[in-house]
C-alpha positions in Angstrom: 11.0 106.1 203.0 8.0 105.9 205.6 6.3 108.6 206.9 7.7 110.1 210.1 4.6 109.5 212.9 3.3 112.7 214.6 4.8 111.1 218.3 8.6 111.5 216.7 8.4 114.5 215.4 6.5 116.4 218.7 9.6 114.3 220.8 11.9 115.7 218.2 10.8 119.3 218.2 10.8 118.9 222.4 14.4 117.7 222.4 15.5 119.8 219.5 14.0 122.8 221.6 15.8 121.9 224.8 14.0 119.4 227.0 15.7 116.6 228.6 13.0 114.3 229.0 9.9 114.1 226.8 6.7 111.6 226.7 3.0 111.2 225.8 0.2 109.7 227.1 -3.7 109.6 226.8 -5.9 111.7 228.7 -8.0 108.6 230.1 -5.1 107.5 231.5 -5.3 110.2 234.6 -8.5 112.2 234.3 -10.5 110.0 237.4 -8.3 112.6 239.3 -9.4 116.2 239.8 -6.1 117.6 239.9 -5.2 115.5 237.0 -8.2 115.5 234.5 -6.6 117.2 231.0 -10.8 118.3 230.3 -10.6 121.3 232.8 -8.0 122.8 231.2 -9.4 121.6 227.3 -12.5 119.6 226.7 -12.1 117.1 224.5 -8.6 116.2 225.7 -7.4 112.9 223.9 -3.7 113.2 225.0 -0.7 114.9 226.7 2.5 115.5 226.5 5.0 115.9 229.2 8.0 117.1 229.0 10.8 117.7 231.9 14.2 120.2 231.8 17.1 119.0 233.8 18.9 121.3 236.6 22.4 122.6 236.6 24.0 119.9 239.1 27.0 122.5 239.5 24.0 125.4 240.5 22.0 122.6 242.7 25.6 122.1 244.7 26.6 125.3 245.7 22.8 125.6 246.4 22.7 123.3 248.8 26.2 123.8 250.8 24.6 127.8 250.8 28.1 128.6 248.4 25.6 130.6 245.8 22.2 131.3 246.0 21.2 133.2 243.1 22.0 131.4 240.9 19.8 128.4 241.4 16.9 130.8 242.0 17.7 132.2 238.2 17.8 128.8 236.8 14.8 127.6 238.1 13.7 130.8 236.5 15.0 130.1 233.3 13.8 126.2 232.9 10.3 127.6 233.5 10.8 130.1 230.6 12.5 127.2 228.9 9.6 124.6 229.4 6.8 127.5 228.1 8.7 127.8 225.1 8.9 124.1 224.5 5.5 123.2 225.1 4.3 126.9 223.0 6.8 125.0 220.1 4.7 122.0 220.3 1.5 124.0 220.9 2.3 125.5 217.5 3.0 122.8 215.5 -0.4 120.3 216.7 -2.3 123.6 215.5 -0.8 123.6 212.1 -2.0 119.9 211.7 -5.1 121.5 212.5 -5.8 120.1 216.6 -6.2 121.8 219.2 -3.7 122.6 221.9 -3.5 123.8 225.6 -0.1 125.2 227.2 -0.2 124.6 231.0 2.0 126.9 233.3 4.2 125.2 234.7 3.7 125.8 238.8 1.4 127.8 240.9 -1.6 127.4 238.8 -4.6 126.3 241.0 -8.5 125.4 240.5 -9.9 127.4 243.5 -7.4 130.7 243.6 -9.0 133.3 241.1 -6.3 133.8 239.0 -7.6 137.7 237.8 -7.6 138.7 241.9 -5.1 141.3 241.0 -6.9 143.8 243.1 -5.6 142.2 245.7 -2.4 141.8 245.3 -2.6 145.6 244.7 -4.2 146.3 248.2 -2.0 144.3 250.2 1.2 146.1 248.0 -0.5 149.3 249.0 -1.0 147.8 252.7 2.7 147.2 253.1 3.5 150.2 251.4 1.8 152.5 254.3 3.0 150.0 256.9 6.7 150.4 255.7 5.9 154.2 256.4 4.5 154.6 259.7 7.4 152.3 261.0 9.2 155.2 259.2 10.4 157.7 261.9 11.2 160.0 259.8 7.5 160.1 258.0 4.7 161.0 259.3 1.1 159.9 257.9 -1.3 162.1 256.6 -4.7 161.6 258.0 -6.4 160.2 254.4 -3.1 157.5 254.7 -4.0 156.7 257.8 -7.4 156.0 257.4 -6.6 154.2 254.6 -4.0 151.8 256.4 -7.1 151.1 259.3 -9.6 150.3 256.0 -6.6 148.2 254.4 -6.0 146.2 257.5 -9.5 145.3 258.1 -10.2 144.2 254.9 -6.8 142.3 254.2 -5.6 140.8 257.4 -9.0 138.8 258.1 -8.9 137.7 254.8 -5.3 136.0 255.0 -6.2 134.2 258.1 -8.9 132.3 255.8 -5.5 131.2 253.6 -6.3 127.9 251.8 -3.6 125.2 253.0 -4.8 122.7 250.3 -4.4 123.9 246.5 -5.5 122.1 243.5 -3.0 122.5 240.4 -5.3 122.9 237.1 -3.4 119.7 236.3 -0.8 117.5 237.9 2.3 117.7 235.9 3.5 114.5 238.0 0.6 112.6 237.1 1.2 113.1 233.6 5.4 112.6 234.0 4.5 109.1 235.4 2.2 108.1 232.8 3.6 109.4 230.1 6.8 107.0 231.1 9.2 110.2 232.0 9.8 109.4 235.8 7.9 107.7 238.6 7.0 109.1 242.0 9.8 108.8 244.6 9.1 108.4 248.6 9.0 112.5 248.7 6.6 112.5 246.1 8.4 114.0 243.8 8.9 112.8 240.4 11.6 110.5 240.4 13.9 109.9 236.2 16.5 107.3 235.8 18.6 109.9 234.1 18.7 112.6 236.8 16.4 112.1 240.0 14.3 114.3 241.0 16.3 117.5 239.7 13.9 118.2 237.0 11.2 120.7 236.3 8.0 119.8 234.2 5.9 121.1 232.2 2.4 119.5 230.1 0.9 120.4 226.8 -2.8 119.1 226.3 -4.5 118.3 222.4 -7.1 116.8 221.4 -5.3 114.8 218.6 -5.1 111.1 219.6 -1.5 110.1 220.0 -0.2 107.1 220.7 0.8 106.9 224.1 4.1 105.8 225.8 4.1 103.2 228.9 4.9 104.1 231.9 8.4 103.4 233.3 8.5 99.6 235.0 10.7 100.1 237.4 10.9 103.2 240.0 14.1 104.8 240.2 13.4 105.6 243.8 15.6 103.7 246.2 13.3 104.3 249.4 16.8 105.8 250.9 14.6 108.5 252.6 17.1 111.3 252.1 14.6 113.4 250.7 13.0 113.0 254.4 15.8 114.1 256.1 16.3 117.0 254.3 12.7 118.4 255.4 13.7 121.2 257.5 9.6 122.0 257.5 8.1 118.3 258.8 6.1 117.6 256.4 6.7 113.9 256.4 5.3 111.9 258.8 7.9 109.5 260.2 8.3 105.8 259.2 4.6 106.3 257.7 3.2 105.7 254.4 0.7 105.6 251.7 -0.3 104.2 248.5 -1.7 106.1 245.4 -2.6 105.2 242.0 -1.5 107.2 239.1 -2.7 105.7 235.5 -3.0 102.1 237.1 0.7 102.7 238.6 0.7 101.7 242.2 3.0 103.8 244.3 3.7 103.9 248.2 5.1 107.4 249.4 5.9 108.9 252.3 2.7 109.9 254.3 2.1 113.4 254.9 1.9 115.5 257.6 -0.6 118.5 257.4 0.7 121.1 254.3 1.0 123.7 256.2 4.2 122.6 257.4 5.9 123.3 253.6 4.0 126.2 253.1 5.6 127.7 256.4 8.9 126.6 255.7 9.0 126.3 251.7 7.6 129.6 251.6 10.2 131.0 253.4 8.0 132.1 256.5 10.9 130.3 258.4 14.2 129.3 257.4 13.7 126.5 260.4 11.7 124.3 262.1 12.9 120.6 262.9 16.6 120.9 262.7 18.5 124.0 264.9 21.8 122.8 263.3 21.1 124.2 259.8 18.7 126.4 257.6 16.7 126.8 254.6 18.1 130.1 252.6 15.3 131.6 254.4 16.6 134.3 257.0 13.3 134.4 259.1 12.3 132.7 262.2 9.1 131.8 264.2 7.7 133.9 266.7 7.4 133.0 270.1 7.6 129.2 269.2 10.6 126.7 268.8 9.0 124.4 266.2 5.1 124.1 264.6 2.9 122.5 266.5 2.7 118.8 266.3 -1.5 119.0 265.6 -4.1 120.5 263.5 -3.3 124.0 265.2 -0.6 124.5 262.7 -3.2 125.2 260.4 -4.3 128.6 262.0 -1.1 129.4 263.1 0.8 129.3 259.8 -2.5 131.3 258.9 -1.5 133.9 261.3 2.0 133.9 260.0 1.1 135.9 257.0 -0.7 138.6 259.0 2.4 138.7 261.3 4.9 138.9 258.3 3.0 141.8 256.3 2.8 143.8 260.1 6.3 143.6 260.6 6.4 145.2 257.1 9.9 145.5 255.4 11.4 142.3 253.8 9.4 139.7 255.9 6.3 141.9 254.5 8.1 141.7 251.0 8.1 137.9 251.2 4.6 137.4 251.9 3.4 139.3 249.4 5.9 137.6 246.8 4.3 134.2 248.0 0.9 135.5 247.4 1.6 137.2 244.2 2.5 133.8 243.1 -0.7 132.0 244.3 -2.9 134.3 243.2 -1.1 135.7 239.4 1.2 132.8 238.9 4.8 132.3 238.6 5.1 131.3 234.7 5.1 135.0 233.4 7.3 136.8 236.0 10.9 137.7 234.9 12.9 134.9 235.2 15.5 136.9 237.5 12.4 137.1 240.3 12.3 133.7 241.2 13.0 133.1 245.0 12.9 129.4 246.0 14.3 129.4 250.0 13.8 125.4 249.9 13.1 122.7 247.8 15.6 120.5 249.8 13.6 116.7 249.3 13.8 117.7 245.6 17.1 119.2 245.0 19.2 116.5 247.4 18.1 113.6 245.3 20.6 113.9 242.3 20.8 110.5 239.8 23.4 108.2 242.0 23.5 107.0 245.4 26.5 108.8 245.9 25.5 111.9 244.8 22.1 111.7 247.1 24.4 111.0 250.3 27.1 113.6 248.8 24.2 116.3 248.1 22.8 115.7 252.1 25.8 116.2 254.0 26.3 119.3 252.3 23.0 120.3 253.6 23.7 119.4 256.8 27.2 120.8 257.4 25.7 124.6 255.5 24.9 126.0 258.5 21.9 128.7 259.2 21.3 131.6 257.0 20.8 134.9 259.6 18.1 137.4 260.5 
């Protein structure tokens, strides 16, 4: 009987464990990237393994056509805790063989945020918290809370207006999905699997054992159908444009992009619209004096201003922002499952694994109507 390689049994404990997709590849393969290099996260990085969780189709359709909502916020919940435990599985088991082993987080986990800010996620809490009660009218301040609210505004609000548009994951789960052979980068740049399109979340786990790697996949599922375009409700695609990037000697050509701040105001469910009048996000807000985002680099300091005006309004606009930036700042991968809040995620979520079910999955956006203030 031969001797079972280290590869088959980490892909076995990942698929025993729950994943959907699992792969492996070397950690020269994508570390000339920043946002890809497997050293920042563990020096002496030999290889990674990526592994992906499928989405409920049934959840991801009654998502979309604005039937359900909660329960494709839980699930996206859940496949995060699914994917920690996964990876913390395989985690396990390379330390037993005696390498070492790094589990990522899965989203909102960036180079130049300082993860251990909690201080201010505390203040702007406490901001909102004062806000919410001088719009009281049945409240009245006492004069240490309101010189407090006055110190809390001058030291927050500037601050949010200095929001950084461009974030730099601690390491690019796509990168490692397309050269680990799990998926390949579709026209929205999301990653792209034969099996199930882009509905997948992923996850990475980092060692310094030398595996050997798997290729990458020949052949990109991505049909260049440009649903996922369509469905931007935010503009973040710039139209008929495109680019070409290079992930472990993979040539792909994308869609080009429009400034970020366009999904970060609609994604982060500032605004429920912004091209289309016809239908919404599952976001219930709306801009402020303004139709649509400016079509130049001004978007940049007006989505900036965006947050100040949503945590001055206080109640549940205030609410959001400071979900959004709890997120950024602490991370997403230890919350409760329950509190995950995606408003968006359309170019993802509308490109299911058939044609079909990608044209099926975008009318339904279309005919779902707008979600109200």
């Amino acid at each position: 009987m031969r001797e079972i390689l280290i590869e088959d049994q980490i892909k076995k404990i990942a698929l025993d464990e729950g994943a959907s997709l699992v792969g492996i590849c070397s950690a020269d393969s994508i570390k000339e990237k920043e946002f890809s290099d497997p050293n920042y996260l563990l020096p002496g990085a030999q290889s990674v393994v990526g592994i992906a969780v499928k989405f409920d189709d049934e959840k991801v359709r009654k998502y979309l056509s604005k039937e359900e909502y909660l329960p494709l916020c839980y699930e996206e919940g859940h496949i995060t805790k699914k994917l920690k435990k996964i990876a913390e599985k395989i985690k396990v088991f390379l330390e037993d063989k005696g390498f070492k082993a790094f589990n990522c987080d899965c989203n909102y986990d960036y180079r130049n945020i300082n993860k251990k800010s909690k201080i201010i996620v505390d203040s702007i809490r406490a901001l909102i918290a004062l806000i919410n009660k001088e719009k009281d009218e049945n409240i009245e301040l006492t004069k240490k809370e309101e010189k407090t609210l006055i110190m809390l505004k001058k030291l927050i609000l500037p601050g949010l207006r200095k929001t950084p548009m461009q974030l730099i994951p601690s390491l690019s789960h796509r990168c490692v999905a397309v050269a680990s052979g799990i998926g390949r980068v579709g026209w929205s740049g999301n990653i792209i699997t034969k099996e199930y399109g882009a509905r997948v979340l992923l996850n990475s786990i980092i060692t310094n054992a030398k595996l050997t790697p798997d290729k990458p996949m020949e052949n990109n599922p991505c049909v260049r159908c440009k649903i996922c375009e369509k469905s931007c409700q935010g503009g973040l695609f710039a139209k008929d444009s495109e680019e070409t990037i290079n992930i472990a000697g993979v040539e792909e050509t994308i869609a080009k992009r429009n400034n970020y701040a366009y999904c970060i105001a609609v994604c982060s469910s500032m605004s429920g619209q912004n091209k289309f009048k016809e239908w919404s996000t599952w976001s219930p807000f709306r801009f402020d004096d303004i139709e649509r985002l400016p079509l130049d680099d001004s978007v940049i300091d007006y989505v900036k201003n965006m947050f100040v005006k949503g945590i001055e309004k206080g109640g549940e606009q205030a609410e959001n922002v400071l979900r959004l930036i709890e997120n950024t700042f602490l991370g997403r991968n230890d919350k409760p499952a329950e509190d995950f809040r995606p408003s968006c995620g359309f170019c993802q979520l509308v490109c299911g694994p058939t044609m079909q079910n990608k044209k099926e999955s975008y009318k339904l956006i279309v005919n779902s109507g707008c979600i109200e203030e």
